[in-house]
C-alpha positions in Angstrom: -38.2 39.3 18.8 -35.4 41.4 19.5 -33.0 42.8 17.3 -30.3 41.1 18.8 -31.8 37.8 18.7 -32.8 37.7 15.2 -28.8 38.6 14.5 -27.8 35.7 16.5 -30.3 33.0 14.6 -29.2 34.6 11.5 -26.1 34.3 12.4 -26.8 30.4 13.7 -28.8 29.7 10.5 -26.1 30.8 8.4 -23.5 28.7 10.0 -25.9 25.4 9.8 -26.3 26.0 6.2 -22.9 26.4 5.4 -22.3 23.0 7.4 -25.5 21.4 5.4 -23.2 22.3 2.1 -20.1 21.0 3.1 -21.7 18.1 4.2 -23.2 17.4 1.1 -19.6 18.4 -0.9 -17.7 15.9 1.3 -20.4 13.4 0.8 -20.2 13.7 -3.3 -16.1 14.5 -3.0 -14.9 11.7 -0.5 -15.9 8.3 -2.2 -14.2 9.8 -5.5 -11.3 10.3 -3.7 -11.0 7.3 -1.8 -11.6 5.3 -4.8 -8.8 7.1 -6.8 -6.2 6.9 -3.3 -7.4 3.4 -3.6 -6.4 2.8 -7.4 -3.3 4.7 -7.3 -2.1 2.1 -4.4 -2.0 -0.6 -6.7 -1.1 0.7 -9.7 2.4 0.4 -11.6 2.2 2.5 -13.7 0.9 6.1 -11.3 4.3 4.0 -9.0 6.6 4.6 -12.1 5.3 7.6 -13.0 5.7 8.8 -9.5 9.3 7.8 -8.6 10.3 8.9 -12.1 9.7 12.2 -11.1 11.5 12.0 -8.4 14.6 10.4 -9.4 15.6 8.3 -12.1 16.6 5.1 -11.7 17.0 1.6 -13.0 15.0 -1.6 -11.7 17.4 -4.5 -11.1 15.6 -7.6 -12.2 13.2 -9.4 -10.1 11.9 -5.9 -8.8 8.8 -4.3 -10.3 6.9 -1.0 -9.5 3.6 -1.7 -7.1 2.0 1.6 -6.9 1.7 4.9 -5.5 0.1 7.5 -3.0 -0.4 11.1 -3.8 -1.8 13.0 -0.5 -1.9 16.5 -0.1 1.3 16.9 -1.3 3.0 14.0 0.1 4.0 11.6 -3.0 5.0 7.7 -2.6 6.0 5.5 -4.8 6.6 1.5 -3.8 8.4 -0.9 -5.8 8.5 -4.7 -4.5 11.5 -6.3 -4.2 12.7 -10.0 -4.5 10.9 -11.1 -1.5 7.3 -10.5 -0.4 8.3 -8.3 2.7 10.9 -6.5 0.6 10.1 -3.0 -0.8 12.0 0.1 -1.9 10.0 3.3 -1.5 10.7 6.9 -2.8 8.9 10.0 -1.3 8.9 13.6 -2.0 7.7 16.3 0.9 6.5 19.6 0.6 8.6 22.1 0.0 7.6 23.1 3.6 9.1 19.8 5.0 12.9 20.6 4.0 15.3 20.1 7.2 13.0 18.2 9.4 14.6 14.6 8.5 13.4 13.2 11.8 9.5 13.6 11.0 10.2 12.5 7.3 11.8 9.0 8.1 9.3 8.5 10.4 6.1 9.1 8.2 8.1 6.8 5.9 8.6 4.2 8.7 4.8 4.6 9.1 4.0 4.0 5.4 6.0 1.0 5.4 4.7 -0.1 8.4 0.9 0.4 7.2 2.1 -1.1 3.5 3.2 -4.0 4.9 2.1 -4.8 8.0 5.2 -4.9 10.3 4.0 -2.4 12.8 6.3 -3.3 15.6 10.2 -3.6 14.0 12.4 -2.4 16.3 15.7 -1.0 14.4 18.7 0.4 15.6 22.0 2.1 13.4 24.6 0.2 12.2 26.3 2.2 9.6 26.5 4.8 7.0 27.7 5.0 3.4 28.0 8.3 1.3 26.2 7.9 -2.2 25.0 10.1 -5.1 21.1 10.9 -5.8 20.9 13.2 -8.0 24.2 14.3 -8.7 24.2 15.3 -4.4 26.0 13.6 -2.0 23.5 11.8 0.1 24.0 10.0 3.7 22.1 6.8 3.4 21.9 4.8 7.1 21.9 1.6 7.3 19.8 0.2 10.8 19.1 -3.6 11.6 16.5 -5.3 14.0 13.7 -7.6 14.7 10.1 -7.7 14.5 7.7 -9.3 17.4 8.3 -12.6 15.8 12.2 -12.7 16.3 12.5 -11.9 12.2 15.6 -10.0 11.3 15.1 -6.9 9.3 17.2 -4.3 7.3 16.5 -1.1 6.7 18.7 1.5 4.1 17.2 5.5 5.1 18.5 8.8 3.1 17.1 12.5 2.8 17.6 14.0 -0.4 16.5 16.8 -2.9 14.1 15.5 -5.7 14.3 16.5 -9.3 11.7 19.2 -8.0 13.8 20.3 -5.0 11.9 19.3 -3.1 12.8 17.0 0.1 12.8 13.3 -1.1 13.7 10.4 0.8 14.7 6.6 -0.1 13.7 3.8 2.0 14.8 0.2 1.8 13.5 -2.4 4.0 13.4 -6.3 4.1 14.2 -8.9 5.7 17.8 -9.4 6.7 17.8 -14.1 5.4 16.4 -12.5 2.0 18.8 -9.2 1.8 19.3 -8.9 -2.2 22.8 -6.6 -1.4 23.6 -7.0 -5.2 20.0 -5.9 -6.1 19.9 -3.3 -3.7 23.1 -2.0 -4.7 22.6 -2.0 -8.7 19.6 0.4 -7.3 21.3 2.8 -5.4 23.9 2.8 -8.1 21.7 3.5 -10.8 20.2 7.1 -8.6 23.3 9.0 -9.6 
């Protein structure tokens, strides 16, 4: 054998053996993580823990924290509402995300979306109101619309910084016949 060749399956049993380990890391790694993603989903306290962080707040009654997602740096929180399709969800970004609004409200549109199961809601805008998060003065958007099945949903959408500084955003969404506006707005009142 050449010296060139034995370089090259050195080089090609290196690279297979470094594969073999990661294999074996992912395979001993992955179900541990998937079954903590999986118990943080569904558990109120990791959700009050999580939005806690990122703003404080106080739950109007009927509402109650569900759980929460912590994924490479991405950080949910969901708290249920008054009606089964009604939740209120907090997120904070990486750092890195800060001015890109558009592809946070939509990974928060696809959260809600994959939380709930209303994968087709068509929304449009219909307003804006100027609150306080934080002691900042925060845009939140207000946009209406319908699901495939003619049901009429709101949604309330705002970028903010977190206690962090980090990008944070609010989401509101529910249906419009089961719309808790004093709810809702004992909850936005209580972020400043």
């Amino acid at each position: 054998m050449s010296r060139n060749t034995k370089i090259v399956v050195g080089i090609i049993a290196g690279i297979l053996g470094v594969c073999c380990i990661i294999a074996i890391v992912a395979a001993l790694l992955l179900p541990r993580m998937a079954e903590r993603f999986a118990q943080n989903v569904s558990d109120p306290a990791a959700a009050e823990e999580v939005a806690g962080s990122i703003v404080d707040y106080d739950l109007p009654s009927g509402y109650e924290e569900q759980g929460a997602m912590n994924f490479f740096g991405f950080r949910m929180a969901f708290i249920m509402g008054t009606s089964e399709q009604s939740m209120i969800m907090l997120a904070e970004f990486p750092a890195s995300m800060a001015g890109d609004e558009d592809q946070m409200q939509q990974q928060m549109r696809d959260a809600f979306a994959n939380q709930t199961g209303n994968q087709n809601v068509s929304l449009e805008f219909v307003g804006s109101e100027e609150v306080t998060i934080n002691d900042q003065k925060v845009t939140l958007g207000t946009y209406e619309g319908t699901d495939e099945n003619g049901t009429g949903f709101r949604q309330i959408l705002g970028v903010f910084e977190a206690k962090s500084g980090s990008p944070a955003m609010l989401m509101i969404m529910g249906p419009s016949d089961g719309w808790d506006e004093d709810g809702i707005s004992r909850f936005i009142d209580s972020l400043e």
